[in-house]
C-alpha positions in Angstrom: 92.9 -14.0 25.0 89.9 -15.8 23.5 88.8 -16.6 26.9 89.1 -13.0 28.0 87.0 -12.3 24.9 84.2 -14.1 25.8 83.7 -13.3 29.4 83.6 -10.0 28.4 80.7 -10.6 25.9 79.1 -12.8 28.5 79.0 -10.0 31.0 77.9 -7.3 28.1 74.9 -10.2 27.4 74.1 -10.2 31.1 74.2 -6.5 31.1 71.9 -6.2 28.4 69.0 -8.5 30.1 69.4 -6.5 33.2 68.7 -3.3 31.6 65.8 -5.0 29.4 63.9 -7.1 32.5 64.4 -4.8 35.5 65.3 -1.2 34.3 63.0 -1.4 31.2 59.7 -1.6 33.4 60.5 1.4 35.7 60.3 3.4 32.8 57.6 2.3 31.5 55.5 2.5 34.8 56.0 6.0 35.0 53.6 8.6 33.8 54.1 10.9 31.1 53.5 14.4 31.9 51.7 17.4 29.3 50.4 20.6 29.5 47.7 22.1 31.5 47.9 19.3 34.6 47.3 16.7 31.7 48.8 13.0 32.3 48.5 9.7 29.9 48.0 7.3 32.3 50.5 3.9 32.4 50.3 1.2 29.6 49.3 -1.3 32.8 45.9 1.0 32.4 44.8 0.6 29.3 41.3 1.5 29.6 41.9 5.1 30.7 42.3 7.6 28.3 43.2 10.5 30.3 43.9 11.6 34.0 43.7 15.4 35.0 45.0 17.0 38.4 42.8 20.8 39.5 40.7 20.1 37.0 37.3 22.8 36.3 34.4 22.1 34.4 31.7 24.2 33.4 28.2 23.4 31.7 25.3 26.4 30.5 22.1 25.9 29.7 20.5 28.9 27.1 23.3 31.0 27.9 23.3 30.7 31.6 25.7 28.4 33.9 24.1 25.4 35.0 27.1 24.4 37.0 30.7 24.4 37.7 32.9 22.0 38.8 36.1 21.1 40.6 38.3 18.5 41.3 41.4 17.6 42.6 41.8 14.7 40.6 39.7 13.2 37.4 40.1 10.6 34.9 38.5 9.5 31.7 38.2 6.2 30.1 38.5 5.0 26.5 34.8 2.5 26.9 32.7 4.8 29.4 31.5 8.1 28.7 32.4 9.6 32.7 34.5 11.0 34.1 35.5 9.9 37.6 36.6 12.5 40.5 38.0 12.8 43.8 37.8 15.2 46.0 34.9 17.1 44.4 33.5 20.7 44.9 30.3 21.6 42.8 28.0 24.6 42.2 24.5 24.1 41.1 22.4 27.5 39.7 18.8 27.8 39.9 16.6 30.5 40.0 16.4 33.9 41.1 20.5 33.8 42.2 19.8 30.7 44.5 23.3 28.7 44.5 23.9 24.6 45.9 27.3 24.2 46.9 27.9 20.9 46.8 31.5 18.9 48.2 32.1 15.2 48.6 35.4 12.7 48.5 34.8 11.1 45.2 32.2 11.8 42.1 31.5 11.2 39.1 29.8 13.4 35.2 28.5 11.7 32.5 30.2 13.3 29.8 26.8 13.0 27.2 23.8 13.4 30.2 25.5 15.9 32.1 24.5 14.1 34.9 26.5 13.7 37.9 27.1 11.7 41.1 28.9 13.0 44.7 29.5 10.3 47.2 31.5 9.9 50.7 30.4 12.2 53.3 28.3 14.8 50.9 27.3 18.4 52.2 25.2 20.5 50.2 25.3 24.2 51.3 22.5 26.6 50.2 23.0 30.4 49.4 20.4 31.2 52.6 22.1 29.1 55.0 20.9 25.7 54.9 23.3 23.0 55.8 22.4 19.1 54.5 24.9 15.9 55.3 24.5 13.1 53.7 26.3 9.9 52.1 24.9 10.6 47.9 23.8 13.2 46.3 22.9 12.7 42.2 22.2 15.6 39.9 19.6 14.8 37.2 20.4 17.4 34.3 17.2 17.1 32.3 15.0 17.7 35.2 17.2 19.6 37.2 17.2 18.4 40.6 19.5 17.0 43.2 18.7 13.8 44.8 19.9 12.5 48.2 18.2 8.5 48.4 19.6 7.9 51.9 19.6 9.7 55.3 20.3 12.9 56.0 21.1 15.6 58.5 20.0 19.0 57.9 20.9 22.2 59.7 18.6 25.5 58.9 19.8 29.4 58.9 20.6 30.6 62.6 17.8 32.7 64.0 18.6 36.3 65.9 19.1 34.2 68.8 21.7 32.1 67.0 19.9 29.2 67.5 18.9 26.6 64.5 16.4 24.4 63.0 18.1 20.8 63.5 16.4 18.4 61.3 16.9 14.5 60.3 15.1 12.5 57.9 15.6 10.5 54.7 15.2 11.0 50.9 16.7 14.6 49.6 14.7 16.3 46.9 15.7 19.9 45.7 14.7 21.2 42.7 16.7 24.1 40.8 14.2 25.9 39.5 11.4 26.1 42.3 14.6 26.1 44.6 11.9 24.1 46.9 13.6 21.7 48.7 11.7 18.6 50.4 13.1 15.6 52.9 10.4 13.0 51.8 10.4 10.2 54.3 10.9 10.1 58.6 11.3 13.6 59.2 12.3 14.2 62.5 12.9 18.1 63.9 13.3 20.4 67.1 13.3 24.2 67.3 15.0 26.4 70.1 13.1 29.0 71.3 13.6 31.7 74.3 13.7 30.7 77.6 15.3 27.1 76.7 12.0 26.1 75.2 12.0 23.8 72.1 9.1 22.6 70.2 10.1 18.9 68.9 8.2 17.8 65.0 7.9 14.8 63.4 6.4 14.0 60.1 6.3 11.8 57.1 7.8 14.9 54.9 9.1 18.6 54.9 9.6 21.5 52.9 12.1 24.3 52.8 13.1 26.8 50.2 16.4 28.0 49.2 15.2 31.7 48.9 13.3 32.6 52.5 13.6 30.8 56.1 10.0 29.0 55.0 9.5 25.3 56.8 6.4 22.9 56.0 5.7 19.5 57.7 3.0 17.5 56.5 1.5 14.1 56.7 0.6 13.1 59.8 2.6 16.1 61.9 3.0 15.7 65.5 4.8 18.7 67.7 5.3 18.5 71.1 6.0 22.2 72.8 6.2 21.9 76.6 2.9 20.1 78.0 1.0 20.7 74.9 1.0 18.1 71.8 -0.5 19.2 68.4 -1.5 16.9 65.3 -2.7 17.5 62.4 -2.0 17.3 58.5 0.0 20.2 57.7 2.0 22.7 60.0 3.9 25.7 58.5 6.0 27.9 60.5 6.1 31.6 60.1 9.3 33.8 60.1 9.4 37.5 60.6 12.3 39.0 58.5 12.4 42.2 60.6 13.3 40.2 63.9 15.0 37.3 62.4 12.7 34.6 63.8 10.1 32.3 63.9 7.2 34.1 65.6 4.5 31.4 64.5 3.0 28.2 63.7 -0.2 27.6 61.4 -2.0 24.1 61.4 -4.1 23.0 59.2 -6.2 21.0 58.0 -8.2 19.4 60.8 -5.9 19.8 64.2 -6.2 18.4 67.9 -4.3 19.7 71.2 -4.0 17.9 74.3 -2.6 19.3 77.2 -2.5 17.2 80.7 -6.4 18.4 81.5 -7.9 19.2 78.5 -7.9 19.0 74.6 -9.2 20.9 71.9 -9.9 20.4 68.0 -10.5 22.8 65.2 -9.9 23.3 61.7 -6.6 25.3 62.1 -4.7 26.2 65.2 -2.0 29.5 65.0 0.5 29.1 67.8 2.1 32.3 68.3 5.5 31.6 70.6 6.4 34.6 71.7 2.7 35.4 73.1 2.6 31.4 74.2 -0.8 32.2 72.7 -3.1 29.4 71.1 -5.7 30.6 68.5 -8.8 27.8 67.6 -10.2 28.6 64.4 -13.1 26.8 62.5 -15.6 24.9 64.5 -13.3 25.0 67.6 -14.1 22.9 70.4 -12.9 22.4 73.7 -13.4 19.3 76.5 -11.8 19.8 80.0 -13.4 16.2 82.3 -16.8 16.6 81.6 -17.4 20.5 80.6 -17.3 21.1 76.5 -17.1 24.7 75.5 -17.9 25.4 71.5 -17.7 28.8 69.6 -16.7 31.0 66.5 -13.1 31.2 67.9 -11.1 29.5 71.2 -8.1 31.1 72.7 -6.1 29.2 75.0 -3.9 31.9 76.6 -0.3 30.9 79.0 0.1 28.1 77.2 -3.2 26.8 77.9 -3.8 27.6 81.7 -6.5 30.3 80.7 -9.2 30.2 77.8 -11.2 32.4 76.5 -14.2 31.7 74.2 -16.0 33.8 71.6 -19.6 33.5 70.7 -19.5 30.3 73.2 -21.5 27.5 73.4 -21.4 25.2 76.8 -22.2 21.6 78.2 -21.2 22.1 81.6 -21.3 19.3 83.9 -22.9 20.7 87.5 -20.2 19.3 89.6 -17.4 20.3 87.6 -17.1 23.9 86.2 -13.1 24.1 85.9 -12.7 25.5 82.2 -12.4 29.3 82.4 -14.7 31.3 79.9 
């Protein structure tokens, strides 16, 4: 009986340490669940505070929203002042009703700053139909901008034709308030037109703005459109909102074309597309071989197989009289 007696308290001891060393843990590893998606994360964990599933944010500035934001999943931490996010969605408000939709894998808001960090395949999404990939994308509360540092990938609104302004380049800027966004460093561009025609830019930087269909290249712009190349400082395409399309292309600031027999150079050049009309403005000139023409204005006509002169000035060379006046 005694023997009996303490086999069974050996087994009840054993018991006991089973329940303590391997049950014991499973319990503790699991979360605890609350109220409104809320979860206290494991005691393993210790540095975060708090873990939230669907969870919406919203910060206004003067009585406006500055943003909203969702996530699938965030969590706080006891030492940092963040909150980290995945799968993020995000809605940036500037001016004049101009909205940045912003979505990315993982992210992160400073809880004091209000700043905030997308990463992991980004794509910001204007309200008039521009489309920007990229790998980052910070949001600077104070000055109210969003930041892309590393390359990007930008598609523009589709034209009446359906067709779009494809664009790649590096370093995002787009600031809420001016809703001016610029693409500051090896900007690279091409531009459908009828007829299969595109005209092909490149440039240190670009503008665009997140309330018309307007496009600005500067520094250094080249753009190649068939057989004709034009260079210059600044180039700015036009968009008529009636047709829904770019109908033409000012540059400025000191331009040269050069087509396969000739070249030209003038203060500004308007390219009109659908007219395939070249218009030579301020001190125009004009060498084709040997022959100059000079004059108030220069219009190369058919995409530069006819030109036509106004107020013209010519050094003709006798044996060569090929440029049409």
């Amino acid at each position: 009986m005694k023997k009996l007696t303490q086999v069974l308290l050996f087994v009840l001891f054993v018991a006991i340490i089973v329940e303590v060393v391997i049950i014991a843990p499973n319990v503790l590893d699991q979360d605890v669940s609350f109220e409104n998606n809320t979860e206290v994360e494991s005691l393993e964990q210790d540095t975060v505070q708090e873990k939230l599933t669907d969870m919406y944010l919203v910060e206004s500035r003067q009585d406006e929203k500055e943003w909203e934001l969702w996530a699938k999943e965030a969590k706080s931490y006891k030492d940092k002042k963040i909150w980290d996010l995945e799968d993020v969605k995000a809605k940036f408000f500037g001016n004049n009703g101009v909205v940045f939709h912003v979505t990315g894998k993982k992210g992160q808001v400073d809880i004091k700053t209000k700043d905030m960090e997308i990463h992991g395949d980004v794509v910001t999404k204007t309200s008039n139909g521009y489309v920007f990939q990229t790998e980052k994308v910070l949001y600077t509360s104070q000055e109210r901008t969003l930041y892309g540092p590393e390359n990007i990938t930008m598609k523009g609104p589709a034209d009446a034709a359906n067709n779009h302004l494809i664009l790649t380049g590096k370093s995002l800027v787009a600031n809420l308030d001016s809703s001016l966004m610029e693409v500051k460093q090896n900007v690279a561009a091409e531009k459908p037109f009828k007829e299969n025609k595109t005209v092909y830019i490149k440039s240190h930087r670009a503008q665009f703005s997140g309330q018309s269909n307007y496009a600005r290249f500067l520094d250094d712009v080249v753009i190649d459109y068939e057989t004709m190349r034009l260079t210059g400082p600044d180039a700015t395409f036009n968009y008529d909102t009636d047709k829904n399309l770019v109908t033409s292309m000012l540059v400025q600031g000191g331009a040269k074309v050069s087509d396969t027999d000739k070249w030209a150079t003038s203060e500004t050049v308007d390219v009109q597309f659908e007219k395939e009309k070249y218009i030579f403005r301020g001190s125009p000139r004009v060498v084709q071989n040997n022959d100059e023409l000079k004059g108030e204005e220069i219009i190369f006509y058919n995409g530069g197989k006819k030109v036509k002169v106004f107020k013209a000035r010519a050094n003709l060379d006798e044996n060569n009289s090929r440029v049409t006046k």
